[in-house]
C-alpha positions in Angstrom: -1.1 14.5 33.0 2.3 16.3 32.9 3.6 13.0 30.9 0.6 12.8 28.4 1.6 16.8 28.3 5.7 15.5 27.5 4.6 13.0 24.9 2.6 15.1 23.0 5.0 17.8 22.7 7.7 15.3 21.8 5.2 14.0 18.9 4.9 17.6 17.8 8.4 18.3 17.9 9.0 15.2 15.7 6.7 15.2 13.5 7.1 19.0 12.6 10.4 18.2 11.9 10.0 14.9 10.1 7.9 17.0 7.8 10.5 19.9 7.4 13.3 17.1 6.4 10.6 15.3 4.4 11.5 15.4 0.3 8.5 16.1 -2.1 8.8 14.2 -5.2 10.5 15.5 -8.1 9.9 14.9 -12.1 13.2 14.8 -14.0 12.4 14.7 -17.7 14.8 13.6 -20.3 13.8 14.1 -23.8 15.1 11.4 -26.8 16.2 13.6 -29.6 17.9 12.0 -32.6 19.4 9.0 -31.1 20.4 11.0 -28.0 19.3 11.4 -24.6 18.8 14.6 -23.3 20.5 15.5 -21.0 23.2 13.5 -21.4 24.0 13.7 -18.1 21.2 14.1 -15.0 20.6 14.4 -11.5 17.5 13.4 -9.5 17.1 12.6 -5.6 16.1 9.2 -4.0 11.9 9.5 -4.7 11.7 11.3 -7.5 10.4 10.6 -10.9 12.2 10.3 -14.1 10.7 10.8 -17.2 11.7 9.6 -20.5 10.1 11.5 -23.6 10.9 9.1 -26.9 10.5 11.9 -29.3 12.0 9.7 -32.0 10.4 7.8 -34.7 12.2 4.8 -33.0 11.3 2.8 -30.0 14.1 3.1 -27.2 14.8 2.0 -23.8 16.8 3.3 -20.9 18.7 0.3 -19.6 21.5 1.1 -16.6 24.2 -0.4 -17.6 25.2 -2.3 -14.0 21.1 -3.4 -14.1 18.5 -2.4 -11.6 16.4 -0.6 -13.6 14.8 -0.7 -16.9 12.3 1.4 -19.5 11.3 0.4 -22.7 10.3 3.5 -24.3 8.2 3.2 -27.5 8.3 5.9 -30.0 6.1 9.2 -29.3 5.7 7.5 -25.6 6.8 9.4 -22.4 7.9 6.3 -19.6 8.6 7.0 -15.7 10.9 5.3 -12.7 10.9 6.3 -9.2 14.0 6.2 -8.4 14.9 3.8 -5.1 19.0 3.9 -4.9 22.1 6.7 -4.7 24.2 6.3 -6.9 25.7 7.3 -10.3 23.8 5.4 -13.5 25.5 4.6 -16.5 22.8 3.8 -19.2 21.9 2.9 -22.6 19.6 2.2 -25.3 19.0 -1.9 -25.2 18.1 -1.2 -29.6 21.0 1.7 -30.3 24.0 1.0 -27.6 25.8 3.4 -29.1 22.9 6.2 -27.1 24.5 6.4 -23.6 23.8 8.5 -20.8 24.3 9.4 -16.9 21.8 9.8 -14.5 23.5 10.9 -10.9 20.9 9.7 -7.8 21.7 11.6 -4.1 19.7 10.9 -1.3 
């Protein structure tokens, strides 16, 4: 009895604090405005949303520059990617390369 008593409070101490380190999803929006992200520069957390808002009257995407992730962004459309890797992300419009932007990913 004493170890079922031992095991339980170990699973109570770890799951209390697995759920005290655990991250709740984010939403990090970015608005295009004018041929321009904005921001132009970001920060999000491993897990949480982005959020693209193509506010132009021309159809975008948000393309990092050294690949591993893409959004084409149609105009008047909002697109999202959760975001799986650290890292800083250099990215661009695929259509308009001169649109660049920076989106900083901690864990």
């Amino acid at each position: 009895m004493r170890a079922l008593g031992r095991s339980l409070s170990v699973l109570l101490a770890l799951s209390s604090w697995s759920c005290a380190t655990a991250h709740r999803p984010a939403t990090v929006s970015i608005a295009i405005v004018n041929l321009e992200y904005v921001p132009a520069e970001a920060t999000a957390r491993v897990g949480d949303i982005v959020e693209w808002s193509n506010r132009d009257v021309l159809d975008h995407t948000a393309t990092a520059t050294a690949g591993g992730w893409r959004a084409e962004i149609p105009a008047g459309q909002t697109r999202t990617i959760v975001m799986q890797n650290a890292g800083v992300f250099d990215y661009y419009c695929e259509y308009h390369p001169n649109m660049k932007a920076k989106l900083v990913v901690t864990k």
